[in-house]
Backbone bond lengths (Angstrom), bond angles and torsions (degrees), N, CA, C in turn:
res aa  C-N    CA-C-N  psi(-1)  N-CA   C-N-CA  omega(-1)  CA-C   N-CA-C  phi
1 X - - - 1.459 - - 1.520 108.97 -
2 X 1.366 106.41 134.63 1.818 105.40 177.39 1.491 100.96 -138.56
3 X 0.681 134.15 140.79 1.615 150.95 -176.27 1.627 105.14 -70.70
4 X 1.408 95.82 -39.76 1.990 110.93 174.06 1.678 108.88 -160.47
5 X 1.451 92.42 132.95 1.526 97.77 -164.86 1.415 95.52 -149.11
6 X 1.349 109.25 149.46 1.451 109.32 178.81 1.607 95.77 -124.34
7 X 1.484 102.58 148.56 1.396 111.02 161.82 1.428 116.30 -65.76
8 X 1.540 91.60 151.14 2.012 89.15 -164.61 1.912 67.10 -124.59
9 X 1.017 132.75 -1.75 1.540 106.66 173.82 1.836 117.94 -112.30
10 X 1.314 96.91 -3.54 2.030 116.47 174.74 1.455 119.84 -107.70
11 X 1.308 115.25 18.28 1.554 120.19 -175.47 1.441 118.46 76.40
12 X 1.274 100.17 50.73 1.843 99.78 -171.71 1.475 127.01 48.28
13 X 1.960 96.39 52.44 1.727 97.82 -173.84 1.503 90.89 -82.57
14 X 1.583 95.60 156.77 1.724 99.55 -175.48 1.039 90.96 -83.80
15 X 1.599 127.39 166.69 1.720 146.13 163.81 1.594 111.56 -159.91
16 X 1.651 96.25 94.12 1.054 107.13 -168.98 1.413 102.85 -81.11
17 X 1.756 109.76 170.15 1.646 103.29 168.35 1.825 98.35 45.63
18 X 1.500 114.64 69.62 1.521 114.86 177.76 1.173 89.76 -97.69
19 X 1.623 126.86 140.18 1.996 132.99 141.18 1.463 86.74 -126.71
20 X 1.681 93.72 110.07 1.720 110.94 157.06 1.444 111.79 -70.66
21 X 1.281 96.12 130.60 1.932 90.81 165.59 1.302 103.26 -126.34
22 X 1.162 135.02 19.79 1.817 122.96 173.66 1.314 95.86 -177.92
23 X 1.226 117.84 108.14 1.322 139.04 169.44 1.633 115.12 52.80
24 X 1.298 136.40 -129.05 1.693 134.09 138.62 1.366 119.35 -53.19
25 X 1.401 124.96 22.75 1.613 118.81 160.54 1.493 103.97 -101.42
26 X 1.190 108.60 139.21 1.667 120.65 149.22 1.383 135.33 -159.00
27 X 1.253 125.68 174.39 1.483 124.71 179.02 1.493 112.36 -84.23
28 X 1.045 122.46 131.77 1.842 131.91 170.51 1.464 100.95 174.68
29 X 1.532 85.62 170.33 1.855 119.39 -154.18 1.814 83.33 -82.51
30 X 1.505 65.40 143.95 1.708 100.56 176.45 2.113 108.42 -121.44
31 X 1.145 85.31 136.89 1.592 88.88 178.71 1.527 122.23 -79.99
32 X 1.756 112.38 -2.18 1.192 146.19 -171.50 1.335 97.58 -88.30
33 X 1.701 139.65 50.45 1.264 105.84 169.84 1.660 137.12 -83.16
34 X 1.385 95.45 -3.61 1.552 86.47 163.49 1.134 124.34 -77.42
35 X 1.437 116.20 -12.50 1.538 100.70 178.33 1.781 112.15 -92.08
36 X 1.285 121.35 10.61 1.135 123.07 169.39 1.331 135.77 -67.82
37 X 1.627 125.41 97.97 1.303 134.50 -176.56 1.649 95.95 138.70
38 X 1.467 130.55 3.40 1.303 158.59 -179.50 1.166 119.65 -113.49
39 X 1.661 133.42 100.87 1.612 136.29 174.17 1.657 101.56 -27.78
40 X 1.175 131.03 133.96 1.476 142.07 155.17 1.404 106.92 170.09
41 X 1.590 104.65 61.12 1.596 108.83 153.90 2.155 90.06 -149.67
42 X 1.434 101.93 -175.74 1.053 124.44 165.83 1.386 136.49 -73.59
43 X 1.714 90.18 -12.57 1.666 87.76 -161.39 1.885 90.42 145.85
44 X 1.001 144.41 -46.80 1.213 140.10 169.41 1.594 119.64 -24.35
45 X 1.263 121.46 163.27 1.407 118.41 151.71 1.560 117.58 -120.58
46 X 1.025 109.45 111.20 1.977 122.70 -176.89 1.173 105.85 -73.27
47 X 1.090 96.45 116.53 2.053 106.19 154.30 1.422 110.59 -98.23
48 X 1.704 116.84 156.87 1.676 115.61 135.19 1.859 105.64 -48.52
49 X 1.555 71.79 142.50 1.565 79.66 -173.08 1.679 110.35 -79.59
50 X 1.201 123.22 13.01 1.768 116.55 158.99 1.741 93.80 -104.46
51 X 1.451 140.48 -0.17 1.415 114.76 153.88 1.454 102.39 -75.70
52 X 1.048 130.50 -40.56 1.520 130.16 -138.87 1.584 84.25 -87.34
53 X 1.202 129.96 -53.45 1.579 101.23 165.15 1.136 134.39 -59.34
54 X 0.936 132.07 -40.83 1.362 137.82 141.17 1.230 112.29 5.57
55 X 1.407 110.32 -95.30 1.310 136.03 167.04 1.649 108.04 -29.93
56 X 1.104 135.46 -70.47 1.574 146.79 178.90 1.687 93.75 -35.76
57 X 1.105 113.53 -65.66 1.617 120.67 -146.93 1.703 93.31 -63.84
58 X 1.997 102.12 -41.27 1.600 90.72 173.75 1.305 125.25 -58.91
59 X 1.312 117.37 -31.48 1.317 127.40 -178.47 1.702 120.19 -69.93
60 X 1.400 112.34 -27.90 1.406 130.44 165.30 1.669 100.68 -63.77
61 X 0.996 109.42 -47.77 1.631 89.51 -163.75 1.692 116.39 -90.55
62 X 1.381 110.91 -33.66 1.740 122.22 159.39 1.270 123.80 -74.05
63 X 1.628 122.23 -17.68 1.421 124.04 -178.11 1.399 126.52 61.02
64 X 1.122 106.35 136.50 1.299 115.92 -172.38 1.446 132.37 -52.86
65 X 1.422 100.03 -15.57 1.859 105.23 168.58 1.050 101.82 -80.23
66 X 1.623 153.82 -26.20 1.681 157.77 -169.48 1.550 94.14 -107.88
67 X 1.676 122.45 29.70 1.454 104.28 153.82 1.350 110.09 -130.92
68 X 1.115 136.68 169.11 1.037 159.75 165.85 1.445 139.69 -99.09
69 X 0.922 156.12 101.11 1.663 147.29 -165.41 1.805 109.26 -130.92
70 X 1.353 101.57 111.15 1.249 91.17 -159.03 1.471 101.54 -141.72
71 X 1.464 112.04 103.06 1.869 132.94 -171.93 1.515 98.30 -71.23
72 X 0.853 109.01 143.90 1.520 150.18 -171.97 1.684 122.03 -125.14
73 X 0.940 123.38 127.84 1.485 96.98 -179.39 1.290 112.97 -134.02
């Protein structure tokens, strides 16, 4: 979990509010919200960036072994 993290493999894309769940994938806010509900990541999952905190702060206080993230497709 990083609060702000940049991709070191997308040209230093920011990913704020990061929770990795599988290797260099994770969920965080994107400044892109119109394109949200639209393919334009690698593999990530994008939030508005007040879910994606959201999400973080839940994850801060239950921890990451009592969460779950689970893709669907």
């Amino acid at each position: 979990m990083h609060r702000m993290w940049y991709s070191k493999k997308y040209d230093n894309a920011p990913m704020p509010h990061s929770v990795f769940f599988s290797g260099g994938y994770a969920v965080h806010a994107t400044n892109a919200v119109k394109r949200l509900g639209q393919p334009a990541s690698h593999g990530c999952v994008r939030l508005h960036p007040d879910n994606a905190a959201d999400f973080y702060q839940l994850v801060e206080v239950f921890g990451p072994a009592n969460t779950s993230i689970v893709i669907v497709k």
